[in-house]
C-alpha positions in Angstrom: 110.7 81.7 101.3 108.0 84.3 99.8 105.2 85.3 102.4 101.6 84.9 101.7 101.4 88.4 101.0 104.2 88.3 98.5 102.4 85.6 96.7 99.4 87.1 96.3 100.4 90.5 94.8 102.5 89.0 92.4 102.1 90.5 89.2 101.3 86.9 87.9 99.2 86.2 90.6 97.0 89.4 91.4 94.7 89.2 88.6 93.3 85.6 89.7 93.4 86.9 93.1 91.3 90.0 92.2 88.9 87.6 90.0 88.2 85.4 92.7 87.4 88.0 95.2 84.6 89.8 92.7 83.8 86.5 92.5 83.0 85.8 96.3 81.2 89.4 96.2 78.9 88.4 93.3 78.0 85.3 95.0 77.6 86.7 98.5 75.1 89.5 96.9 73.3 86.7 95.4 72.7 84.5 98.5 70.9 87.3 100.4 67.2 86.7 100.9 64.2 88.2 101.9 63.3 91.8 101.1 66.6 93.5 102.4 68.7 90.8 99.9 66.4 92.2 97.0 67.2 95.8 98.0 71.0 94.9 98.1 70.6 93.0 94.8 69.0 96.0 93.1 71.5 98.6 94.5 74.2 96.4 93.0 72.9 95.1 90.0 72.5 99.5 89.1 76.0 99.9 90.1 76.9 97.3 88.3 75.3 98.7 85.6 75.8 102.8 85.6 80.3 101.8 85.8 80.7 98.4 84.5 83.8 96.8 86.4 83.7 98.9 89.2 83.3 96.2 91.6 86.7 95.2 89.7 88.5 98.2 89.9 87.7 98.8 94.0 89.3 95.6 94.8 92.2 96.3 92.6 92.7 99.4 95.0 92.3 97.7 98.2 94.0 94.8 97.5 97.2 96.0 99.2 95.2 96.8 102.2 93.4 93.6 102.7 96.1 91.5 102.1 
């Protein structure tokens, strides 16, 4: 029987996994309120904007790590 971890690297499998994660980090960013959310909004909305899939691409890396 294939572990968690197994599963989730698949080749198959690791692209929905990485989707869902920028996914969670998009919405997280968007929850945050007040005047430090808007700060952390900004700094990731220029991020965002200066290397388009960055957010993306670091996950990809750390994938193998988190898992």
């Amino acid at each position: 029987m294939p572990t968690l971890k197994d599963t989730l690297l698949k080749q198959d499998k690791r692209p929905h996994v990485i989707t869902d994660c920028v996914q969670l980090i998009d919405d997280e960013v968007a929850s945050k309120r007040g005047l430090a959310g808007m700060a952390v909004k900004a700094a990731y909305a220029m991020v965002k904007k200066v290397k388009p899939g960055i957010v993306r691409e670091a996950v990809d890396h750390m994938l193998d790590e988190f898992v």
